[in-house]
N, C-alpha and C positions, 0 to 999 in steps of 0.2 A: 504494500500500500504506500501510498505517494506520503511522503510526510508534510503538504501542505493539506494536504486532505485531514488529516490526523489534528493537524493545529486548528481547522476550523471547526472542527467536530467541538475538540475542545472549549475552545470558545463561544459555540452554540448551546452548550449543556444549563450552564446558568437562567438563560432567558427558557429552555426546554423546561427544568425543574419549575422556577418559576410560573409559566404556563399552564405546567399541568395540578400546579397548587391551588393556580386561580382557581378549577371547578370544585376543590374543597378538599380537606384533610385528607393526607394518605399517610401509610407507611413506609417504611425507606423501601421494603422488597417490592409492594407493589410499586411504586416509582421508577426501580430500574427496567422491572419488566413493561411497565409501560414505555418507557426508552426503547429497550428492546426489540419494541414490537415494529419502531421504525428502521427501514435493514439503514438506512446512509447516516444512523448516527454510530451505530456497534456499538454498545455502554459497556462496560461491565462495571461489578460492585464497587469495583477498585477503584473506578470512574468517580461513582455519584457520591459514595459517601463521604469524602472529600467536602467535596463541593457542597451537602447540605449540612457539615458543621460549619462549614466558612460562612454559609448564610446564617444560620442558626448562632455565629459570634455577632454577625454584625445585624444584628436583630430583625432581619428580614424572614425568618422563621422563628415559631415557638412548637418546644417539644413537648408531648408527653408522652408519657411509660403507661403501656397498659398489659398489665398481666396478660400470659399465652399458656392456655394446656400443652402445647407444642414445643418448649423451650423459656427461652428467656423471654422477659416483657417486650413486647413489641415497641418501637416508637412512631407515634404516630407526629407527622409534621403539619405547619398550617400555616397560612402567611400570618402576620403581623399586617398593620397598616401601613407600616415601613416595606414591609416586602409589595404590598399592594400599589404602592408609588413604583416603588425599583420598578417592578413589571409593567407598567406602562410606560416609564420611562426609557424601556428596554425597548420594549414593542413599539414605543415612534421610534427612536433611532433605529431602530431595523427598518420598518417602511421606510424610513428616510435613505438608510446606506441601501436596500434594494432597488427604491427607484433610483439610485444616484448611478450607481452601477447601469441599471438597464441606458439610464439615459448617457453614459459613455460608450455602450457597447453599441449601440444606435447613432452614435456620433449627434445625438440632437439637441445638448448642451453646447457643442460647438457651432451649432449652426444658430443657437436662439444667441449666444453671446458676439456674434459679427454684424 
């Protein structure tokens, strides 16, 4: 695999997590398997849980433990209000970096700017 490929994955995981918070509380495994289920991101655990303590420090998520007959307590994640900003924050600059892009790859930036 191409290693610019790999960096953008990467950097797409934040606003994915994010995203998939918006429709409401999960826990960390169903999260990756939701990742999962898109083949152009390839998550693994190694992946995400990383990435939602880093939100979970910087208060864009809150945790809780909730007991499992199956093992250890589960955690379940959920945004904050802070995380509810991040994500739309995210979500315009994305619209914004995708039509910016398209509109280079169509050269029609350079034609509105002449």
């Amino acid at each position: 695999m191409n290693d610019w490929v790999v960096q953008l994955r990467k950097g797409l995981l934040e606003l994915c997590i994010l995203n998939l918070l918006r429709r409401g509380e999960s826990y960390g495994y169903r999260i990756v398997q939701d990742l999962k289920d898109i083949d152009e991101l390839a998550v693994t655990e190694s992946t995400v849980y990383p990435i939602l303590n880093r939100l979970r420090r910087g208060n864009y998520l809150r945790v809780r433990a909730v007991p499992s007959n199956e093992g250890p307590p589960r955690r379940y994640y959920a945004l904050t209000e802070p995380g509810r900003r991040r994500a739309a924050e995210m979500d315009d600059y994305w619209r914004s970096l995708v039509g910016a892009v398209e509109r280079l790859k169509t050269g029609k930036e350079r034609e509105q700017g002449t």
